[in-house]
C-alpha positions in Angstrom: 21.5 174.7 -113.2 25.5 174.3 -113.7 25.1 173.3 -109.4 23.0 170.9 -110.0 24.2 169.5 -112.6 27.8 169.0 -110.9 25.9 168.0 -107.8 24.1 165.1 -109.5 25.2 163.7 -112.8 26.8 161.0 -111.1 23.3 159.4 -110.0 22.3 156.6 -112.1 20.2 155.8 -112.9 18.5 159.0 -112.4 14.6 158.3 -111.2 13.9 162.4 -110.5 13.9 165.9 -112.2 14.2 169.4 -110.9 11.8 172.2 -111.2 12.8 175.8 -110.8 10.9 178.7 -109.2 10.8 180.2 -112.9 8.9 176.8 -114.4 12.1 175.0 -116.2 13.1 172.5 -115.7 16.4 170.6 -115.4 16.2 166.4 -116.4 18.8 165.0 -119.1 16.6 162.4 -119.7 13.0 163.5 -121.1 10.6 160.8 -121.6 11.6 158.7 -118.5 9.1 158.5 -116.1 10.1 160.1 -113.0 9.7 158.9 -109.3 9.8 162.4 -108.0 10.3 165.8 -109.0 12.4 168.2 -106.8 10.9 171.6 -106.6 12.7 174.4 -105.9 11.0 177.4 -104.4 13.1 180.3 -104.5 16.8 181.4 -105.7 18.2 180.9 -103.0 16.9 177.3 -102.2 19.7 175.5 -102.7 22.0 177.6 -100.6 19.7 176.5 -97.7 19.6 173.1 -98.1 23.6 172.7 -99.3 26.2 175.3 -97.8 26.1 173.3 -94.3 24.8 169.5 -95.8 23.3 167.7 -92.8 20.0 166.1 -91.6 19.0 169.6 -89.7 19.7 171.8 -92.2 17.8 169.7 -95.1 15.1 169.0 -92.7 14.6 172.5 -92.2 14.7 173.7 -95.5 11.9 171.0 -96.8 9.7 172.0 -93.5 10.1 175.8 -94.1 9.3 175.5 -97.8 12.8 176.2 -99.6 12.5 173.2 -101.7 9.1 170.8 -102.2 9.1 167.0 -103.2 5.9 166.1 -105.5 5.6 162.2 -105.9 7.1 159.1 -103.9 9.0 161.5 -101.4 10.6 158.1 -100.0 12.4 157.8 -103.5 14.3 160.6 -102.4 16.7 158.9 -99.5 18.6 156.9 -101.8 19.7 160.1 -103.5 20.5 161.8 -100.1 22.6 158.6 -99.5 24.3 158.8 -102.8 25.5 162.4 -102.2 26.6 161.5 -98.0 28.5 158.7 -99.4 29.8 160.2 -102.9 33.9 160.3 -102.5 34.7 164.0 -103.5 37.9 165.9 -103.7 39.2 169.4 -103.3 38.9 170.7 -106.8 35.1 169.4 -107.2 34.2 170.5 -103.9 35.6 173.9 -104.1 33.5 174.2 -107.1 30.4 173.0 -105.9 31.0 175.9 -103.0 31.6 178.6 -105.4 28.7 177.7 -107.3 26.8 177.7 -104.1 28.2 181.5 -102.8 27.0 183.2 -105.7 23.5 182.2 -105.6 21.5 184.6 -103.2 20.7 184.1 -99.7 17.0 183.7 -98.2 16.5 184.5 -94.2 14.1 181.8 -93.3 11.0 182.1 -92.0 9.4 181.7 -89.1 7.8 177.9 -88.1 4.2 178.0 -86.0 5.6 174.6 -85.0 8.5 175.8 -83.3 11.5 173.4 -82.2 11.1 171.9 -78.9 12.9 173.8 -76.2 13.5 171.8 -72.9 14.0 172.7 -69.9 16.0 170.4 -67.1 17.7 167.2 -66.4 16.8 164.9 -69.4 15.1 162.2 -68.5 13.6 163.3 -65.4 10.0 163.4 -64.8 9.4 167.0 -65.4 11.6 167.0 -68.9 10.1 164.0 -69.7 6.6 165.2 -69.6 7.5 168.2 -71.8 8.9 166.0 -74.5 6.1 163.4 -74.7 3.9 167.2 -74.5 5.6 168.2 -77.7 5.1 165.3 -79.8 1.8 163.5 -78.8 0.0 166.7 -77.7 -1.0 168.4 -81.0 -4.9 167.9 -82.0 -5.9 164.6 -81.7 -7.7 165.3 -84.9 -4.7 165.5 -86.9 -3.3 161.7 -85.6 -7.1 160.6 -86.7 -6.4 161.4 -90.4 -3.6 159.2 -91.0 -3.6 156.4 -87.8 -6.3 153.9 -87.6 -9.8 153.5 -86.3 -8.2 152.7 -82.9 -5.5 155.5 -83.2 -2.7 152.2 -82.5 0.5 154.5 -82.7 2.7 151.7 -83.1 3.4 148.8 -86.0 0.7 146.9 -86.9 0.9 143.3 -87.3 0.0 142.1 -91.1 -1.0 139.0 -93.1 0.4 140.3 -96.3 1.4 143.6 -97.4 -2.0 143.9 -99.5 -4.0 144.3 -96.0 -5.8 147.2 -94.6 -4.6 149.2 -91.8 -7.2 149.1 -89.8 -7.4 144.9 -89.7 -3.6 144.7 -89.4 -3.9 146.9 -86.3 -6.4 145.2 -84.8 -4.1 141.7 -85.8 -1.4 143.3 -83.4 -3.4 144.0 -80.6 -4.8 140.3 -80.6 -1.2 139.0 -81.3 -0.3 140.6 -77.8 -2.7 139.2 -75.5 -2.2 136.2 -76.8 1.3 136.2 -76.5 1.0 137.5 -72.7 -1.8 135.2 -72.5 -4.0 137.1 -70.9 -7.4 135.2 -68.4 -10.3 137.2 -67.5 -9.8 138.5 -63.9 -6.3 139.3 -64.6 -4.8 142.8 -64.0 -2.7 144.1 -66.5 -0.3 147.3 -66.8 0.5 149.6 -69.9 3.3 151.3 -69.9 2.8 154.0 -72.5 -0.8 152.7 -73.4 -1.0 156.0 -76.0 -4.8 156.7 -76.5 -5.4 153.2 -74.7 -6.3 150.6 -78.3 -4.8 147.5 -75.8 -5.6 148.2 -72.6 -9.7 148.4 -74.1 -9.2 145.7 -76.2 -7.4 143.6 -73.7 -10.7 144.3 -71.1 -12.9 143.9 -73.7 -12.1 140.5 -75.3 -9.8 139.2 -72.4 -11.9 140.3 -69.4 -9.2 141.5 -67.6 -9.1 144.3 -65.6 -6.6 146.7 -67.7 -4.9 150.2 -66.5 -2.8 152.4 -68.5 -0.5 155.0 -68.2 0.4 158.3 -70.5 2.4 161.3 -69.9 0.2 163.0 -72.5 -2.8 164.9 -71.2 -4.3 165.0 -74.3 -3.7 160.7 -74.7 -5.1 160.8 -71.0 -7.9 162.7 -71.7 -8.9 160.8 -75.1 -8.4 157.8 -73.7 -11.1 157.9 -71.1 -13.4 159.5 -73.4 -13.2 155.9 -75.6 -13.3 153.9 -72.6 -16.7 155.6 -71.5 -17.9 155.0 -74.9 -17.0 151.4 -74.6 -18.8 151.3 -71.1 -16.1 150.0 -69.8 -15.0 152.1 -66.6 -15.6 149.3 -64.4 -12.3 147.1 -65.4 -10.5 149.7 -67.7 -8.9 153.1 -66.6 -6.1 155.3 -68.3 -4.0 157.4 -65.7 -2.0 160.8 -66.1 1.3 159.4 -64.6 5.0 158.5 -65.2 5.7 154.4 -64.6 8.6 155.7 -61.8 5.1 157.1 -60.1 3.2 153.8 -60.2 2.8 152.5 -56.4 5.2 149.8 -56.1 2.9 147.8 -53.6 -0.1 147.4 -56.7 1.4 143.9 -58.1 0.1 143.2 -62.1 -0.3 139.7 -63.4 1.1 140.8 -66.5 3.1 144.1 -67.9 3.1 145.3 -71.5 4.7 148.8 -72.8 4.3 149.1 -76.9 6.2 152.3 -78.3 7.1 153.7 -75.4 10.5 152.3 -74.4 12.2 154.6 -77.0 11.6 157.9 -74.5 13.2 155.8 -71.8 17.3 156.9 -72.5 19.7 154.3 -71.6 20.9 155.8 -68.2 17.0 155.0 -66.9 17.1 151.8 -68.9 18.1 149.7 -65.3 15.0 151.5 -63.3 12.7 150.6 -65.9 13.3 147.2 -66.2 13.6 147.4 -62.4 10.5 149.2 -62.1 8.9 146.4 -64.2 9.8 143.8 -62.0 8.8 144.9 -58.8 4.9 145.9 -60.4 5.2 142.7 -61.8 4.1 140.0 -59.4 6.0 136.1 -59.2 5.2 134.6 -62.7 3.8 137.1 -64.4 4.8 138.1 -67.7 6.3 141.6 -69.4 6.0 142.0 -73.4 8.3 144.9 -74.2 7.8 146.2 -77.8 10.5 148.8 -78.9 12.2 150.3 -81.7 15.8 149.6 -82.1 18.6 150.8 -84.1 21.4 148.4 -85.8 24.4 147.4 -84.1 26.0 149.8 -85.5 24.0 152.2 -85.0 23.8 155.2 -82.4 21.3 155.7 -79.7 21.9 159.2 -80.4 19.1 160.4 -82.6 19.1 162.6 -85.8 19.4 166.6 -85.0 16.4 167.0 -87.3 14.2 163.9 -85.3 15.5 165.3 -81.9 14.8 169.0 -82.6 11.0 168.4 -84.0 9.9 165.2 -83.5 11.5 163.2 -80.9 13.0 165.2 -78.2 15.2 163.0 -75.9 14.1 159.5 -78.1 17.1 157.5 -77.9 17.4 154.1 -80.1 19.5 151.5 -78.6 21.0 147.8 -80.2 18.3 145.4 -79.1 21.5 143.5 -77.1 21.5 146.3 -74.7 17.9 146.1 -74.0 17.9 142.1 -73.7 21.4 142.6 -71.1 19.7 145.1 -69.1 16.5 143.0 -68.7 18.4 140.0 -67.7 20.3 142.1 -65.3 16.8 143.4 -63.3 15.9 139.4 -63.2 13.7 138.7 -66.2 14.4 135.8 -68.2 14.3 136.4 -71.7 11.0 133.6 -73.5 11.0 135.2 -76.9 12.6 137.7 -78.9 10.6 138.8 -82.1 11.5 141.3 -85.1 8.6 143.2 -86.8 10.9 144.9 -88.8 8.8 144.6 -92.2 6.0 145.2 -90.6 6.7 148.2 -89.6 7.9 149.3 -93.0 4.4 148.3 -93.9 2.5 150.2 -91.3 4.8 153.7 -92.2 3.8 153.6 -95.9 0.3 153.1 -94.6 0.3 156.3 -92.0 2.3 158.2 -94.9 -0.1 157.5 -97.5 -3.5 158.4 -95.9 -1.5 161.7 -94.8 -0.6 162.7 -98.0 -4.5 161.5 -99.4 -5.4 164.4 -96.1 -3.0 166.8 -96.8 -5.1 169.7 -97.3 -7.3 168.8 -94.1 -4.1 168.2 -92.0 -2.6 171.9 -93.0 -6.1 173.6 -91.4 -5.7 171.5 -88.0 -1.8 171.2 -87.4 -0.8 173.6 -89.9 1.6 173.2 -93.2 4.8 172.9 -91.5 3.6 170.1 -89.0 2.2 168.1 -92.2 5.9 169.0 -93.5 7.4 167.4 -90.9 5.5 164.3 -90.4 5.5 163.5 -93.9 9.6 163.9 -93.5 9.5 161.7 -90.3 7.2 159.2 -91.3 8.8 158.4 -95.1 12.7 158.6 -93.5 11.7 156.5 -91.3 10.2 153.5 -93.9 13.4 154.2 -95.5 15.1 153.0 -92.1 13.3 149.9 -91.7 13.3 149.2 -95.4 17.2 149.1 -95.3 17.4 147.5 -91.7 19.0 150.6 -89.9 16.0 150.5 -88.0 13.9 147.4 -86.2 11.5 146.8 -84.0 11.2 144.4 -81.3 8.8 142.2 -79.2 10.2 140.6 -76.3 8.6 138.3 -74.0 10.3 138.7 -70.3 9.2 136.2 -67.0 9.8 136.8 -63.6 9.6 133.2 -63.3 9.2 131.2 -60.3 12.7 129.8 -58.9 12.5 128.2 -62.4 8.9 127.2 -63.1 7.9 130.2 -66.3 4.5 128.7 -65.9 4.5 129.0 -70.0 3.5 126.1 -72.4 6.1 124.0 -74.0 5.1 125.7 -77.3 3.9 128.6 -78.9 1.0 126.7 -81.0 -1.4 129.2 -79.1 -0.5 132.5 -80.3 -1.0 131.3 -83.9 -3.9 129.1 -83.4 
């Protein structure tokens, strides 16, 4: 108790208490309703989680059950941010380590959700197909509990923050054709079409002839299975392929990739977009919809996202994005944030999987729920404080000048 109460009497004001393995409790001030409780599991809890302070070693102590947080677990960042920015000195933090040192030591234990080990180049086919593997191939099952009816992993598109999920999904997937402006007869591409919510949408209220394509087998496989259901076979396919494997002679009238782009990795950023333009035939149009970080941001992810959720996902400043599309010859129509939205659609996932909890620890197991709920609360957090955003951008290869696009964009909102 003396360590935490040096580590966080100068939080105020404080929204939290902290629950021992032994019952007490530590909270000077009783009464107060608290935001979240901090439960510590063990002695030697807080020797995990604070001899070597980082995102990995926090991470990994809340996955591996050193420590628990009961209540709004995204209350809990502003705190973490307090103590990364808190100015310290020698004496206090000598302190703080002794008071650390003499608490005991736990070995952890093992995860059935081990870190990702990959093997390779990054960002080659092969390594790619092992990261996309590790995140997107656990039981389709467990994505069911907490996504929508559609299973659209990506931000939903609302008309106030009171709106279901399902509706403000379904809003998103609308918004898109219309913004590529899709006609029956059409062919369209998508990059990264997850379990494929656009590409049967787009075929089944468009009429165009939709394919997309996954590096997940189990997307792949799910994907088809909806598309038979749909009876749609005849103008709607999903394909097991990488996009540098897409046959450069099949021309698209229009190209969309939605939450893919972050797996790309700025070195392969150019042979995307080039890529892009060469499926993309003369007038056609790309919509590229992408997670960014801030300026001044890093495309380097956290150690804790890159070690168990987003192997090789790199964020980059929209500007770079925008350069290197201009540079492979698209002209930039529209640039769009979604940045609350997104917030919006996180506190959605994260609160249906939390109301699942106990059914997502039998299919994915406690310390996948553990690190999902982590993941999924963080990253609210990130758009919340705009260290995050996300991004729709409207790319023509126009026609030595002609976009072929109306004057306005009364259409999209009609």
């Amino acid at each position: 108790k003396n360590f935490i109460k040096s580590l966080f009497s100068s939080y105020k004001p404080r929204n939290f208490a902290v629950r021992f393995w032994d019952g007490s409790v530590w909270d000077e001030e009783p009464g107060k309703k608290n935001d979240f409780i901090l439960v510590l599991k063990h002695p030697g809890a807080l020797r995990s989680m604070f001899l070597f302070p980082n995102d990995l070693s926090l991470g990994e102590a809340y996955i591996y059950d050193d420590f628990d947080i009961e209540g709004d677990i995204e209350a809990i960042y502003p705190l973490a941010l307090h103590l990364y920015q808190m100015p310290g000195n020698t004496l206090r933090m000598y302190r703080l380590l002794s008071l650390l040192l003499i608490l005991p030591a736990k070995k952890m234990k093992r995860s059935k959700r081990r870190a990702v080990e990959l093997k390779g180049k990054k960002h080659t086919i092969e390594r790619d197909h092992q990261a996309i593997s590790y995140h997107y191939d656990l039981p389709a099952e467990f994505y069911k509990l907490w996504l929508d009816k559609r299973m659209t992993y990506s931000c939903a598109y609302f008309k106030s923050s009171e709106e279901d999920l399902d509706t403000a999904q379904q809003r998103k997937l609308e918004y898109i054709c219309r913004k590529l402006r899709l006609k029956p007869g059409e062919k369209l591409l998508d990059i990264g079409c997850g379990w494929g919510s656009l590409v049967i949408y787009a075929a089944k209220n468009y009429g165009v002839d939709a394919t997309g394509i996954t590096l997940s087998k189990s997307q792949f496989e799910l994907a088809n299975r909806f598309i038979s259901g749909e009876g749609l076979n005849s103008r709607c396919r999903v394909e097991w392929k990488d996009y540098r494997q897409l046959d450069e002679r099949e021309k698209y009238d229009k190209l969309v990739s939605v939450g893919m782009f972050e797996h790309v990795g700025e070195e392969k950023l150019p042979l995307y977009f080039k890529q892009a333009w060469k499926l993309l035939k003369t007038g056609g149009v790309f919509l590229n919809h992408g997670i960014a970080c801030s300026m001044g941001g890093s495309g380097k992810p956290l150690k804790f996202r890159e070690k168990y959720v987003f192997p090789d996902g790199e964020l980059l400043p929209v500007s770079t994005t925008l350069r290197t599309a201009e540079e492979a010859g698209f002209e930039i129509r529209d640039v769009e944030s979604l940045r609350e939205h997104y917030a919006l659609t996180l506190r959605n996932w994260l609160r249906r999987l939390e109301e699942n909890k106990d059914e997502a620890h039998k299919i994915a197991g406690e310390v996948s729920y553990r690190i999902w709920r982590l993941f999924i609360s963080a990253s609210a957090f990130g758009f919340d404080r705009g260290w995050l955003n996300v991004y729709q951008t409207l790319l023509v290869k126009n026609d030595k000048g002609r976009s072929g696009l109306p004057l306005t964009r009364n259409d999209w909102y009609e």
